[in-house]
N, C-alpha and C positions, 0 to 999 in steps of 0.2 A: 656298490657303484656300478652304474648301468657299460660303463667301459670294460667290467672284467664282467661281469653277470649276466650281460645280453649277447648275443649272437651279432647282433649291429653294432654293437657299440665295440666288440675285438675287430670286427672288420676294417670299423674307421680307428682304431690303432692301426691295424696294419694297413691303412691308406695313408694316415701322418706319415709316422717312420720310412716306407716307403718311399713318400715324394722325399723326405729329408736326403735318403742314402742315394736317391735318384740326382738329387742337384748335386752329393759330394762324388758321385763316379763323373758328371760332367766337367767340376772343377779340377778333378785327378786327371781326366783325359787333357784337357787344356794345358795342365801345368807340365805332364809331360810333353807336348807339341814345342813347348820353350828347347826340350833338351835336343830337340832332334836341329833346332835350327840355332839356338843360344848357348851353347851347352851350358858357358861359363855364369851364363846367367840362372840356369835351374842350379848349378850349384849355392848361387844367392838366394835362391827361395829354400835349397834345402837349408839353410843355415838361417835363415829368418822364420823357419816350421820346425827349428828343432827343441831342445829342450827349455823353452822360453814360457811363459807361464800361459799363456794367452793361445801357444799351442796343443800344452797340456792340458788347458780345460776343455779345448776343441777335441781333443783327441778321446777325451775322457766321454764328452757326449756322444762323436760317434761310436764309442766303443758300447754306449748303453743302448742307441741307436739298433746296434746289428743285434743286440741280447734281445731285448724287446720284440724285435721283427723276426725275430725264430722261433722263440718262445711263442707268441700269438700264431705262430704259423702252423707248431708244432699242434699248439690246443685247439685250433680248427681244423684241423688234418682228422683229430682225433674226434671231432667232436659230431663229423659229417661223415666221418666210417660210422659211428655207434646208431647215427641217425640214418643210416641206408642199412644198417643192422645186416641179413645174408643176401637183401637186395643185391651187392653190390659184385657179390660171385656167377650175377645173372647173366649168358649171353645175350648181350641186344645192341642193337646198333645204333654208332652214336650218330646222334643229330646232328646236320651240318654247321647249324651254326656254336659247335663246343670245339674249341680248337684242341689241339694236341697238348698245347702248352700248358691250357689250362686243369689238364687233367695227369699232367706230370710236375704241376708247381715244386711239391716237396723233392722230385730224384732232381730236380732243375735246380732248387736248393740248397742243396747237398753237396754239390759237385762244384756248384760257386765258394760256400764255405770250404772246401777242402782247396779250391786254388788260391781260396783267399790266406789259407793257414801258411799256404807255401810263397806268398809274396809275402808276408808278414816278416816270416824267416829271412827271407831275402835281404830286406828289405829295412821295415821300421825294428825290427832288433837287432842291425846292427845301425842301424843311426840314432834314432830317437832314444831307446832305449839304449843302447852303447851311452849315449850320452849322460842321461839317467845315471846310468849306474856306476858311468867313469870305466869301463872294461874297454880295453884295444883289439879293432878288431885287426890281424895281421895277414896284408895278402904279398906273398913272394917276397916273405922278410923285411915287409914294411909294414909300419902301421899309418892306419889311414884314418883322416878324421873322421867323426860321424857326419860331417857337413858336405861330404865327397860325394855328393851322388852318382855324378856321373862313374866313379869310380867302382862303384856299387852296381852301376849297371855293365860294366866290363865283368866284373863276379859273376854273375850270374848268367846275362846270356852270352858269356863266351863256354859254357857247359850246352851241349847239345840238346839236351832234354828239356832246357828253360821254357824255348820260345814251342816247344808240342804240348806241352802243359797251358802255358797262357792260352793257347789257341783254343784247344779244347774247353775253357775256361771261361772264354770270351764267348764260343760258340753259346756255351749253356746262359752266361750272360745276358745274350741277346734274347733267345727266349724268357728269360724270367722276367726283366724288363720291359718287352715287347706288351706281353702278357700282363706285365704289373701294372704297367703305366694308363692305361683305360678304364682299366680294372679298380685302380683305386679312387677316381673318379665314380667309378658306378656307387662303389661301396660312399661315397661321400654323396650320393643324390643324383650326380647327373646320366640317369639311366635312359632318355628319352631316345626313341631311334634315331634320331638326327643327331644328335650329340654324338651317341657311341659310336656313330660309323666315320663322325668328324674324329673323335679323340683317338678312333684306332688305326687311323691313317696321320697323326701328329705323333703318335708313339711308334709305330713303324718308323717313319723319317727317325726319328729320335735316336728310337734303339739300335737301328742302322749306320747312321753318321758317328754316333758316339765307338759304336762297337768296332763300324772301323776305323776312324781313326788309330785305337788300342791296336788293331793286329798289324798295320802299317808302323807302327812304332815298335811292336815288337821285331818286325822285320828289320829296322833301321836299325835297331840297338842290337840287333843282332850280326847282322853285318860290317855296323861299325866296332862291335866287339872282336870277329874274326877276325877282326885289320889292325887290332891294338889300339885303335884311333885315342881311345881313353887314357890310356896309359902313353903314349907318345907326344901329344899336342903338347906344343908349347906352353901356350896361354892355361891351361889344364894343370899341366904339372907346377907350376910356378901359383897356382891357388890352391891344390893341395898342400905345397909346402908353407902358405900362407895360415891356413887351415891347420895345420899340425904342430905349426911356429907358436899360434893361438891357445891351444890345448894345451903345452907343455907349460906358458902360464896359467897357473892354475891362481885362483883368485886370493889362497892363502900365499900363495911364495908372490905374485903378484903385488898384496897388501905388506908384505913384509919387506920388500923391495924398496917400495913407496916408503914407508917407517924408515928403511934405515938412510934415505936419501933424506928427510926430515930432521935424523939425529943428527946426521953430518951436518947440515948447513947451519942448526943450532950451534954447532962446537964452534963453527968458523966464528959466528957472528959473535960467540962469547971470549975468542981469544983476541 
């Protein structure tokens, strides 16, 4: 199949996957902007994204998503070292137009998946998966739903080290993005000089706006974690307990509840 057997045909893999993870970091960035201004309301989307079926096969694709886009990144990394063979130990100077980015894609890589492993932990294994598997997670002697997000974000960035981590995270971000986003247009055809000088000035804006957004939010959630804002708000605490109220019905003590309010009204109607 000329997809895994040509040298073009991995690149337009990794031009698909790509724009895919490209539109779901801009969804991510958005659906955080809800927390910083609704909080109450990202906790309605974490619980409308969590263990519902419709999330799990979303989740399931982007998770094949980032396999796929490493894996092809990994085997062209590898493929264009063996093809510049001791060439590539050569001093020479590079040409202006090979940006930095482009020739540090895989350390730019690397350093995105390692921040991604640590918002994961954060983050989707104690919600999503919390949820999945039915474990509690317990912060300061309480347990919190998986549907808590905001609450989730008091965890995390009220730990000093969070928001140095995203940063640096987001830093490397923006260049791989920066850099991906024109780039997977070329690998897709549109190589001509007018195009790539237009697409690398619409991926700039992009990677820019997106990427900050992320670190002004880390800042906000970070802030508002120093201040307890999460853990104090009224409107907040009265949907966690709403959220937790929900949990402790579990769908079996739930359906057996129902049964025996069924048997009862039977006995009435028969005496």
């Amino acid at each position: 199949m000329w997809l895994t057997s040509s040298s073009i045909g991995r690149k337009l893999v990794m031009a698909i996957t790509g724009a895919c993870l490209v539109l779901f970091v801009t969804f991510h960035v958005l659906m955080n902007t809800v927390a910083i201004f609704w909080p109450a309301a990202y906790n309605v989307i974490c619980e409308f994204l969590g263990a519902n079926w419709y999330a799990l096969v979303a989740s399931v694709g982007l998770a094949a998503l980032f396999i796929i886009h490493i894996i092809y990144a990994l085997w062209l990394t590898i493929q264009n070292r063996r093809a510049r063979g001791a060439d590539r130990y050569a001093v020479t100077s590079r040409p202006p137009q090979v940006e930095w980015a482009s020739k540090n894609m895989l350390v730019l890589g690397i350093v995105v998946v390692a921040f991604l492993v640590v918002h994961m932990i954060q983050f989707w294994a104690k919600m999503q998966l919390a949820e999945i598997t039915g474990n509690e997670v317990i912060y300061e002697g309480q347990a919190i739903a998986p549907q808590s997000g905001t609450m989730f974000l008091q965890m995390a960035f009220s730990q000093v080290w969070t928001p140095i981590v995203y940063i640096i995270g987001f830093v490397a971000l923006w260049f791989h993005m920066n850099h991906g986003f024109w780039s997977m247009f070329q690998s897709a055809g549109w190589n001509n000089a007018i195009w790539i000088k237009r697409l690398k000035t619409i991926g700039c804006w992009w990677s820019t706006i997106v990427i900050g957004l992320f670190v002004v939010q880390a800042i906000v959630f970070t802030v508002n974690a120093q201040r307890h804002t999460y853990e104090t708000c009224p409107v907040l605490l009265e949907q966690y307990r709403e959220f937790e109220a929900n949990e402790e019905c579990a769908p079996a003590v739930c359906d057996g509840a129902a049964a025996a309010e069924v048997i009862e009204a039977e006995t009435i109607v028969i005496e």
